[in-house]
N, C-alpha and C positions, 0 to 999 in steps of 0.2 A: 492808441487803440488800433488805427491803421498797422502798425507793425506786428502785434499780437494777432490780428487775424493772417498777414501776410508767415507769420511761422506758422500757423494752424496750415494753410494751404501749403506750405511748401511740406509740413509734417505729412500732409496727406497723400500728396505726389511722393512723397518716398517711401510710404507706406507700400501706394499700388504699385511701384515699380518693384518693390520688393516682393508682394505676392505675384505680380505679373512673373518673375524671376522665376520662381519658385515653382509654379506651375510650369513652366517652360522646363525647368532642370526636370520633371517632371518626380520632385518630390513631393510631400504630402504634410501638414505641417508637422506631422508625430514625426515622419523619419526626419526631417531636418532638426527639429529641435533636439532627438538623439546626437544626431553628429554635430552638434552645434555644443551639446552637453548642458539645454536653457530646456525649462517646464515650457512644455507646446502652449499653454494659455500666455506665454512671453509671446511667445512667433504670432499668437491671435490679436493680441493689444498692437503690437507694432504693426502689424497689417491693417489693424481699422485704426491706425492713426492716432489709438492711443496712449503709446509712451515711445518716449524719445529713444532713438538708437545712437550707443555710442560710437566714437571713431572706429574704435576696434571692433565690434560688433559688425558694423559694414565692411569693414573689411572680410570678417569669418564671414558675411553672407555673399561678399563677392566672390569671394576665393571655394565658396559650395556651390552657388549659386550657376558659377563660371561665366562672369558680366565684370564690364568693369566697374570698379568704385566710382568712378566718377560720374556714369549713367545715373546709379543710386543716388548719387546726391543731388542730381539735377542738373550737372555742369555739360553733358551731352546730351543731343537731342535722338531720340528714338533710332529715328531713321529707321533704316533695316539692319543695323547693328547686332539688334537682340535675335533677330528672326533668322539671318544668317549664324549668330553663333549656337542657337537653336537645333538648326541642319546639319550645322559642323558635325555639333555631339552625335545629332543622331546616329550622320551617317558614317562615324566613327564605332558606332553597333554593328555594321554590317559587313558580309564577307566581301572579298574584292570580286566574287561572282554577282552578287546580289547590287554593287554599284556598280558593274558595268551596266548591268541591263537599267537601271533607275536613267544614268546617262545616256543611255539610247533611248527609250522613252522622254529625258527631256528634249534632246534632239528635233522631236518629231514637232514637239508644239509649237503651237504658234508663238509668236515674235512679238 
């Protein structure tokens, strides 16, 4: 019994890190499960932890997601990993006028 709840828990950690993902990539579950080529009520079961995602399926969600697989599976801890690759994308949106000025506004904070 201990082991069947210990895979419910760990089903459900990879659940939320996959919606945590998801929101972060800031898609939505309809556009991801488009580019995923899976019915959105799949993206909604695996996000509340109720059906198992395959090997390859974690990968398509990393490789969209832009996280590593390993985060998803639970083999790395949070840290500021996601939150930095987060920033990356964003500020991969923006012109190189619009990050200087963000960089000199970070400049100024505090420490």
């Amino acid at each position: 019994m201990d082991t069947r709840e210990n895979e419910i828990s760990d089903r459900e950690k990879i659940a939320k890190r996959l919606k945590e993902a998801r929101i972060q990539s800031g898609l939505s579950q309809e556009k991801a499960s488009k580019l995923m080529g899976i019915q959105r009520p799949t993206i909604s079961e695996i996000e509340a932890g109720r059906r198992k995602v395959s090997a390859e399926e974690i990968i398509q969600f990393a490789e969209l997601y832009k996280v590593n697989s390993s985060w998803l599976l639970l083999e790395e801890s949070q840290s500021h990993d996601v939150n930095f690759q987060f920033a990356a994308r964003e500020l991969e949106k923006l012109d190189p006028e619009d990050i200087k000025k963000l960089l000199d506004i970070l400049k100024i904070l505090p420490k």
